[in-house]
Structure formats: C-alpha cells, structure tokens
PAZAPA-4460 file (N, C-alpha, C; in steps of 0.05 Angstrom, whole numbers, plus 32768, in hexadecimal, padded with zeros to 4 digits):
% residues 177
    n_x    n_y    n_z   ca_x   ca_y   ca_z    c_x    c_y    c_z   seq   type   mol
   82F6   7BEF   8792   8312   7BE9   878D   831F   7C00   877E     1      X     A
   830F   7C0C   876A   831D   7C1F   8758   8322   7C3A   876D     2      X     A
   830D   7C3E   8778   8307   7C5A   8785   8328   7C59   879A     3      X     A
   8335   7C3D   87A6   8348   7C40   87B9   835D   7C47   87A3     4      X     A
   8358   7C3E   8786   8379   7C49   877F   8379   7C5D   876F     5      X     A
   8364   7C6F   8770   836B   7C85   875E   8371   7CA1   8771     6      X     A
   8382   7CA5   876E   8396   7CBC   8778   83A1   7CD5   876D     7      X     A
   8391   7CE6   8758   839C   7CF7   874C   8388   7D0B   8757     8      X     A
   8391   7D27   8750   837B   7D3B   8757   835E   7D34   8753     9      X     A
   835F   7D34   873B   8339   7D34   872C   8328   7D1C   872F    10      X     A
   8338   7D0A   874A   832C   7CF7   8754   830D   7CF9   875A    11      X     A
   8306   7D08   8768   82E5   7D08   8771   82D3   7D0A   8754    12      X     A
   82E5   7D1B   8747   82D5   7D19   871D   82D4   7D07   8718    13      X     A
   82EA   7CF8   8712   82F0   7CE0   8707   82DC   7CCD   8709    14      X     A
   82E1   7CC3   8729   82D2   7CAC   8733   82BA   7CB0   872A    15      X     A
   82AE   7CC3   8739   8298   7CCD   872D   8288   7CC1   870E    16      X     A
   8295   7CCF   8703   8297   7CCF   86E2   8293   7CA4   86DB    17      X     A
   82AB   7C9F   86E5   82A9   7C7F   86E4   828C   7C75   86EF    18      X     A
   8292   7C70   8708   826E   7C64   8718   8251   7C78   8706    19      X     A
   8254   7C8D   86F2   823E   7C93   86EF   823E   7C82   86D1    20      X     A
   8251   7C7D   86C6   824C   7C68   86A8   824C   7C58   86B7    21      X     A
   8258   7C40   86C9   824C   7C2A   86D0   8233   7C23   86DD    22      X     A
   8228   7C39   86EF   820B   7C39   86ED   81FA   7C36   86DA    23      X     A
   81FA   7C46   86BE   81EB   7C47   86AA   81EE   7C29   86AA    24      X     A
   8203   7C20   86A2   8209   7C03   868E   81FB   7BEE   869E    25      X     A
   81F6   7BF5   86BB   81E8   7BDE   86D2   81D3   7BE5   86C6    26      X     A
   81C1   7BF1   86C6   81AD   7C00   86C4   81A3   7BFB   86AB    27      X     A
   81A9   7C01   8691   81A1   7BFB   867E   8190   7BDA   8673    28      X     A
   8188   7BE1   8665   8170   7BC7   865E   818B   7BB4   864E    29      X     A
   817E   7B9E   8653   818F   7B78   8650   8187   7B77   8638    30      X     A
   8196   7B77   861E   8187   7B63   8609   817F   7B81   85F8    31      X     A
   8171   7B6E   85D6   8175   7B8A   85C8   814F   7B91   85C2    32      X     A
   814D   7BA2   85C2   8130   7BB5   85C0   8126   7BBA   85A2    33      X     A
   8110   7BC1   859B   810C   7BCE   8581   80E9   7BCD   8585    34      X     A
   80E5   7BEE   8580   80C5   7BEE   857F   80BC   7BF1   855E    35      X     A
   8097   7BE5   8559   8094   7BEB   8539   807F   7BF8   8540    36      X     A
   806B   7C04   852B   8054   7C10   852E   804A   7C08   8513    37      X     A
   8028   7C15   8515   8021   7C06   8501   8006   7C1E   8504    38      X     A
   7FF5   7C2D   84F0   7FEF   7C1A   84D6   8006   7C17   84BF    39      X     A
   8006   7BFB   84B6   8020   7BFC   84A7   802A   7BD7   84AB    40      X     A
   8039   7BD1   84A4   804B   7BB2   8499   8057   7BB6   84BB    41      X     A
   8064   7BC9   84C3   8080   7BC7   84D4   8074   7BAE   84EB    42      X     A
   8059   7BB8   8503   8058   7BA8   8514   8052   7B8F   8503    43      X     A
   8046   7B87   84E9   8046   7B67   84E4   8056   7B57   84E2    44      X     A
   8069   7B6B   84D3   8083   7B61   84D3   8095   7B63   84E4    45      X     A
   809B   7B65   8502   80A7   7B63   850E   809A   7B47   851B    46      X     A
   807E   7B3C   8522   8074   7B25   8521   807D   7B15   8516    47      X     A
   8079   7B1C   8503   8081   7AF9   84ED   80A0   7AF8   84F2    48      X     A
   80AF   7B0A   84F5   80D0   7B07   84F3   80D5   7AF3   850E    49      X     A
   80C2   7B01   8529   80CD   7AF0   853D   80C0   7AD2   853C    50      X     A
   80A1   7AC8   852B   80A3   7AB5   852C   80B2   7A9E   851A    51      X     A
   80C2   7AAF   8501   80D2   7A9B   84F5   80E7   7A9A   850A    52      X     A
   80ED   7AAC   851A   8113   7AA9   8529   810A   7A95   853C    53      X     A
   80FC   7A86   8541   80F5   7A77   8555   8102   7A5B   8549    54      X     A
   810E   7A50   8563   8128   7A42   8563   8111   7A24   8569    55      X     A
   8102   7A28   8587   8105   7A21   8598   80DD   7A17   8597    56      X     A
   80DD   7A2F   85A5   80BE   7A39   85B4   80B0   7A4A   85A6    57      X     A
   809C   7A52   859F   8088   7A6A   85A2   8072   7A6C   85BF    58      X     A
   806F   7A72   85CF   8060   7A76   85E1   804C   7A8F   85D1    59      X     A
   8037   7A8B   85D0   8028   7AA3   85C3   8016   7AA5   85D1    60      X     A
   8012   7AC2   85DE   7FF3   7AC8   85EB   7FDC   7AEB   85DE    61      X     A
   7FCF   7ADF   85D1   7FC8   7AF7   85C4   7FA4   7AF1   85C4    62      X     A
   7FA1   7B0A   85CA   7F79   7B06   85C4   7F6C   7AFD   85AE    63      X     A
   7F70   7AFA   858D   7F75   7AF2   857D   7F80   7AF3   8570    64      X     A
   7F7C   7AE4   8560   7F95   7ADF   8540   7F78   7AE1   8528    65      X     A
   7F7D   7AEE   8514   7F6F   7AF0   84FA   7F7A   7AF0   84EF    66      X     A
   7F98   7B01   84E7   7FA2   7B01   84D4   7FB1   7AEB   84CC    67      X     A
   7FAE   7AE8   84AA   7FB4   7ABF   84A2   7FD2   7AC2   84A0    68      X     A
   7FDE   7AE2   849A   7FF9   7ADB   8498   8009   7ADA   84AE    69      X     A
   7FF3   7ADB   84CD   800E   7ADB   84E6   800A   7ABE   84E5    70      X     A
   7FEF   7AB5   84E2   7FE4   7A93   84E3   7FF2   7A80   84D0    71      X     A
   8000   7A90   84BE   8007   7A7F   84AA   8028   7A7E   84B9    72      X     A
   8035   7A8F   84BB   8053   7A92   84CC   804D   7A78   84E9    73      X     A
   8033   7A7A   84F6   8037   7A5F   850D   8041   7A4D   84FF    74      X     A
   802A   7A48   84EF   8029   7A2C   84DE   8043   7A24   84D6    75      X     A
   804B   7A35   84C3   8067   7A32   84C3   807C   7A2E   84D9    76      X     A
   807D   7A36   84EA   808D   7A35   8502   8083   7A1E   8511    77      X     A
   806E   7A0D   850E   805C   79F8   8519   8071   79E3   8509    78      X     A
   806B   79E6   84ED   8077   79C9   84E7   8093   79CE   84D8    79      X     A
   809C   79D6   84EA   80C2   79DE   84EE   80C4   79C8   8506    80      X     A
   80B2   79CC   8518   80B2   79B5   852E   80B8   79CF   854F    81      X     A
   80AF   79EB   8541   80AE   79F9   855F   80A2   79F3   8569    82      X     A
   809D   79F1   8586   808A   79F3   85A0   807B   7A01   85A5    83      X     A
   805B   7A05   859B   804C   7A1B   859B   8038   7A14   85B1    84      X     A
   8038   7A30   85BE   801D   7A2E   85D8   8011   7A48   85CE    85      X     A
   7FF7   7A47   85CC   7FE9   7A59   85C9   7FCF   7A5A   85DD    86      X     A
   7FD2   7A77   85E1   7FBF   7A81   85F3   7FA9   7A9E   85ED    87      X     A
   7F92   7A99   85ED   7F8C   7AAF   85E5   7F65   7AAC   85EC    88      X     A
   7F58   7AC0   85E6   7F39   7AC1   85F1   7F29   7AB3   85EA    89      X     A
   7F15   7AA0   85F9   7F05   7A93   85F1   7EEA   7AA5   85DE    90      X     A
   7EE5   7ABE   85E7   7ECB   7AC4   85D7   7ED9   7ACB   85AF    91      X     A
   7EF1   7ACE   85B1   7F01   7AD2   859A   7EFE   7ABF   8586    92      X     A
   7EF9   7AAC   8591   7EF4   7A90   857F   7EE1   7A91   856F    93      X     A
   7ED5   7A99   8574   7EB6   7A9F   855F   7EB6   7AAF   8550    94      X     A
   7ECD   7AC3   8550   7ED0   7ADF   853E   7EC9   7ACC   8524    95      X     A
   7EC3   7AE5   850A   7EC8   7AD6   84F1   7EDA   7AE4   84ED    96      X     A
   7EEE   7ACB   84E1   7F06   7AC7   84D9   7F20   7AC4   84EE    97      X     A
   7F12   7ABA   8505   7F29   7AB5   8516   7F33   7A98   850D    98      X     A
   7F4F   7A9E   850A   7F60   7A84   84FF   7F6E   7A6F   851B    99      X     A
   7F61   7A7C   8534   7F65   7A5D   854B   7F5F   7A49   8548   100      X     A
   7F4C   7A3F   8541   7F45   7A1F   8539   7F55   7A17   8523   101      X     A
   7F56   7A26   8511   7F68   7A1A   8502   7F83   7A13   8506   102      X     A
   7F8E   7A26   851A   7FB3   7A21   852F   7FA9   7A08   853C   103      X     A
   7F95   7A00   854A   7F8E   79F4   855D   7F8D   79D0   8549   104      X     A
   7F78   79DB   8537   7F83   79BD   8523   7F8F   79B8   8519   105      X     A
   7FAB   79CC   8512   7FC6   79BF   8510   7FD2   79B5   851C   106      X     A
   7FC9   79B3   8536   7FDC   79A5   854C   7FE4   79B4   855D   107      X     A
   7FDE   79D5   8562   7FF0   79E1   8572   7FDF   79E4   858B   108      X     A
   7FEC   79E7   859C   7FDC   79E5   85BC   7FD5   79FE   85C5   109      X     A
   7FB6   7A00   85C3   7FAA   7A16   85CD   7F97   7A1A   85E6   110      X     A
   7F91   7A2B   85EA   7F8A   7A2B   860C   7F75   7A4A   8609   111      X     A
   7F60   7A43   8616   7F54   7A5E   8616   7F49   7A68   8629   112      X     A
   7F49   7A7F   8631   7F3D   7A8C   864E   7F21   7A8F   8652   113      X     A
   7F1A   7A82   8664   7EFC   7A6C   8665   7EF7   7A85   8687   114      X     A
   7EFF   7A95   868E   7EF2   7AAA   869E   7EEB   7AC1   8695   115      X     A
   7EDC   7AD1   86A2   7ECF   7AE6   86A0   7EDA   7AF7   8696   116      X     A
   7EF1   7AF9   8698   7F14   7B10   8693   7F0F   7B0D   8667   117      X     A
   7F17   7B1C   865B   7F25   7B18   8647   7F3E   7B1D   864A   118      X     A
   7F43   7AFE   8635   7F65   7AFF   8637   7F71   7B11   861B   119      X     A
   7F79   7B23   8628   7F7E   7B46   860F   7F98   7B40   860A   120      X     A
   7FAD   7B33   861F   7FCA   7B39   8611   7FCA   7B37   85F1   121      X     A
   7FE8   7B47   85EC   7FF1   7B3C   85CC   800A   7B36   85DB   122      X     A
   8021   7B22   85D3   8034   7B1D   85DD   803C   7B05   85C9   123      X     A
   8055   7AFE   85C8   805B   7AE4   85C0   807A   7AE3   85CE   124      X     A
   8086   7AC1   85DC   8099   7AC7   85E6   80AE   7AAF   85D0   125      X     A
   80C1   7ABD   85CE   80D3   7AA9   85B6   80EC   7A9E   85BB   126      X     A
   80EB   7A86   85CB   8100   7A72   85CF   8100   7A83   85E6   127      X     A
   80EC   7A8C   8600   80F7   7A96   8618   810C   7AA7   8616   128      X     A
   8113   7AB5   8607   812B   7AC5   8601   8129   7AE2   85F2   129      X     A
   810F   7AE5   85EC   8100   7B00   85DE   80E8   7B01   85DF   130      X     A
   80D4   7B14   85E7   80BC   7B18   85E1   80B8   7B32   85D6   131      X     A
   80A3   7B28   85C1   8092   7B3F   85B6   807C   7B4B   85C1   132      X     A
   8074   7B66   85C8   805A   7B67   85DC   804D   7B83   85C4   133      X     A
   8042   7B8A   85D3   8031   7B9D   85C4   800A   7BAB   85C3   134      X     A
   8005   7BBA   85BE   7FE5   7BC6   85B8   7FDE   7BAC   859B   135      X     A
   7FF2   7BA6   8584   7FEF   7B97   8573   7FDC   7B88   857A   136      X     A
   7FC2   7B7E   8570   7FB1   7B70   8569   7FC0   7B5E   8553   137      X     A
   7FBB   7B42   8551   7FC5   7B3A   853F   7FA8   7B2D   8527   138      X     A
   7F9E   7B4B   8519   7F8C   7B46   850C   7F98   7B58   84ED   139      X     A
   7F88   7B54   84DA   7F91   7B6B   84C7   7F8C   7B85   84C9   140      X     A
   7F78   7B83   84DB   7F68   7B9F   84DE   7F81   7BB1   84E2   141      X     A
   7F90   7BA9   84FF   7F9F   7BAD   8512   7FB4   7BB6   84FA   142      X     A
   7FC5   7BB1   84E2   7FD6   7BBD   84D2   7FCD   7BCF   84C0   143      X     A
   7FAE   7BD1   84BB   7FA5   7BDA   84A2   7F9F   7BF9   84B0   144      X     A
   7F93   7BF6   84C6   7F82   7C0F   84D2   7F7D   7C13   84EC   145      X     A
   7F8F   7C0B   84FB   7F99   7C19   8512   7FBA   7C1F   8517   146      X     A
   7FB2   7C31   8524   7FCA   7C3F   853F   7FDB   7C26   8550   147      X     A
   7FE7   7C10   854C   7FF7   7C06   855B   8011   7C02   8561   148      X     A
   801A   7BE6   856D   8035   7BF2   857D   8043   7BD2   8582   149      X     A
   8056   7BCF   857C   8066   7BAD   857F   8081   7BBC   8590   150      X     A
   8087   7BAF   85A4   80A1   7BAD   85B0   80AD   7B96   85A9   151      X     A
   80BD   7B97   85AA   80D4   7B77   85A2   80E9   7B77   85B7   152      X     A
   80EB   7B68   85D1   810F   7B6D   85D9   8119   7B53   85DE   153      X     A
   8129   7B4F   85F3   813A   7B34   85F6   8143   7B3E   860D   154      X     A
   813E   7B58   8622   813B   7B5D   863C   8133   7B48   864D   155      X     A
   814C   7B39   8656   8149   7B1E   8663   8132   7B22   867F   156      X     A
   812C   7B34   8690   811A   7B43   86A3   80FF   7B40   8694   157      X     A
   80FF   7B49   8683   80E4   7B56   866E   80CF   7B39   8667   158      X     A
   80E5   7B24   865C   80E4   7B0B   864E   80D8   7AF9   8668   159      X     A
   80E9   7AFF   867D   80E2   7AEE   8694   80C0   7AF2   869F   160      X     A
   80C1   7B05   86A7   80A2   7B19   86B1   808C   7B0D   8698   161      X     A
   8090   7B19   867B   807E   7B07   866A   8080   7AEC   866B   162      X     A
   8092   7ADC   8670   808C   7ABB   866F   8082   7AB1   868A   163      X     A
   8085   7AC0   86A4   8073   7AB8   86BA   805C   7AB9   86BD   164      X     A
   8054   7AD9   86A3   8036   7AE2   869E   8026   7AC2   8693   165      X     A
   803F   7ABA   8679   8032   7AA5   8661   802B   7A8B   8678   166      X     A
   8049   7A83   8690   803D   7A6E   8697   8020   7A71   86AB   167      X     A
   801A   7A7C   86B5   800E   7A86   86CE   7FE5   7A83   86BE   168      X     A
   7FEF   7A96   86A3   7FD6   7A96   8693   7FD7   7A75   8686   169      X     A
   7FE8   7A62   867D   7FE6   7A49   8671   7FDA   7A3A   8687   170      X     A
   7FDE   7A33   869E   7FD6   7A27   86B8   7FBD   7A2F   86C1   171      X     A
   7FB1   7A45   86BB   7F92   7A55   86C2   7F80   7A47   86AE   172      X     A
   7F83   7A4A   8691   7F71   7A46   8679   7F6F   7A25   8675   173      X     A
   7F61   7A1C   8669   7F54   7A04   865C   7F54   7A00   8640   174      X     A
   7F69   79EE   8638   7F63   79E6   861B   7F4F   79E6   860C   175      X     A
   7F52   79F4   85F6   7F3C   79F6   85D9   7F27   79DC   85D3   176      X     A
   7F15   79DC   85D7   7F0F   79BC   85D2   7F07   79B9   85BF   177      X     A
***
C-alpha cells in the first residue's frame, strides 16, 4: 500500500529504507532476554528471581537440584499455592545431598526418567510465559566453581518449543515413588 503512494524522486531509497526497518522489527525476538554467568551469585540469582515471579506455574526440568537455597525458593513458591511439576533424573536421587525427596514430600509432583537416556536439561518454565534455560546445574558447585550460563526470555516461540519439550518429557517419565 505504501510503495503505490510514494511519489517523490528518492522513492526506490526510501521504500527501501522503510521495508528494511520493518523487516528487522518482524524479525526480531518476542518478549524480553537477559543472559547471567557464573562462577558468581548472577546465574543463582536469576533462578530464584524467576521462581518468586511465578504467578501461576513452575514447570521445572533439571538433572538435579542440591542447592537448599533454589530448594528453599520451590518451597516457598509451593506454599504460595504455585503449580509445581518437576522433572528431573532418576540416578540423581541418590546423589548426597540431593534435595528431590524432600520437594517430593512436600507435596510437589515429581516424575523421573526411568530410561536409559539421562534427563540433563536445566530449564524451568514460569506461568508458560518465560523460561529460564541454561549449562546451570542447579547445584552449589555449579555457582562456586564453574564456567556457566542462565538465559532468561519471554520469547513467546522460545517458551512454546520448551513447554512441548516439558509436556512430551512429563507423559514419557513415571512418578517418584
């Protein structure tokens, strides 16, 4: 529609010029981004921030959990009255100091990967409307003394693809017994 009414010389610029910022703006990512790294507080704390903002849901799929202060942030977000599904590795359970049985005897609904595969994601999805993904281990180790990496976005595409991953993996696995 624009291209029929613009009529001045520097027309073929112009247009140009226009369709190449509206491309970008099609093009560009939905929703807002932010990466952390760690050794260091940043990726823990980008964790715990998204499981207090949780309205709704936590969908959580991670190989384990050790550390008491992400375990302590469920808990909290547990008896707020969120919706917690947790997913994560059966040989993990036996770690010492893995804090799953203990999520699991609070009441939160856990599920573990009972095939040959380990289940490695880190991921958590919050109110279907943001996920956190990442190399993050959610252990202490993982902030004290390694190299890692937390993405955070609300890239409605991004969010969708991880929650098909979460349902697809919730329907495969077998509750904690």
């Amino acid at each position: 529609m624009a291209a029929k009414r613009v009529s001045f010389p520097s027309e073929p610029l112009t247009l140009s010029c226009v369709k190449s910022v509206f491309s970008l703006f099609k093009s560009a990512p939905k929703g807002k981004s932010a990466a952390y790294f760690s050794p260091g507080e940043d990726c823990l704390s980008a964790i715990q921030e998204c499981l207090r903002a949780a309205k709704s849901s936590l969908r959580i799929c991670v190989f384990t959990i050790s550390d008491d202060r992400i375990t302590q942030a469920i808990l909290a977000a547990h008896r707020k009255g969120i919706k917690i599904q947790l997913l994560t590795d059966n040989e993990k359970l036996f770690d010492k100091g893995s804090d799953i049985r203990q999520l699991a005897q609070a009441g939160i609904k856990v599920k573990v990967d009972n095939t040959t595969n380990h289940m490695h994601h880190k991921f958590v999805l919050v109110d279907n409307t943001q996920v956190l993904t990442g190399s993050y281990n959610w252990t202490r180790s993982a902030a004290l003394y390694n190299h890692e990496n937390v993405l955070v976005t609300s890239d409605p595409q991004v969010v969708a693809g991880y929650a098909r991953e979460f349902t697809r993996l919730w329907n495969e696995m077998t509750f904690l017994t």
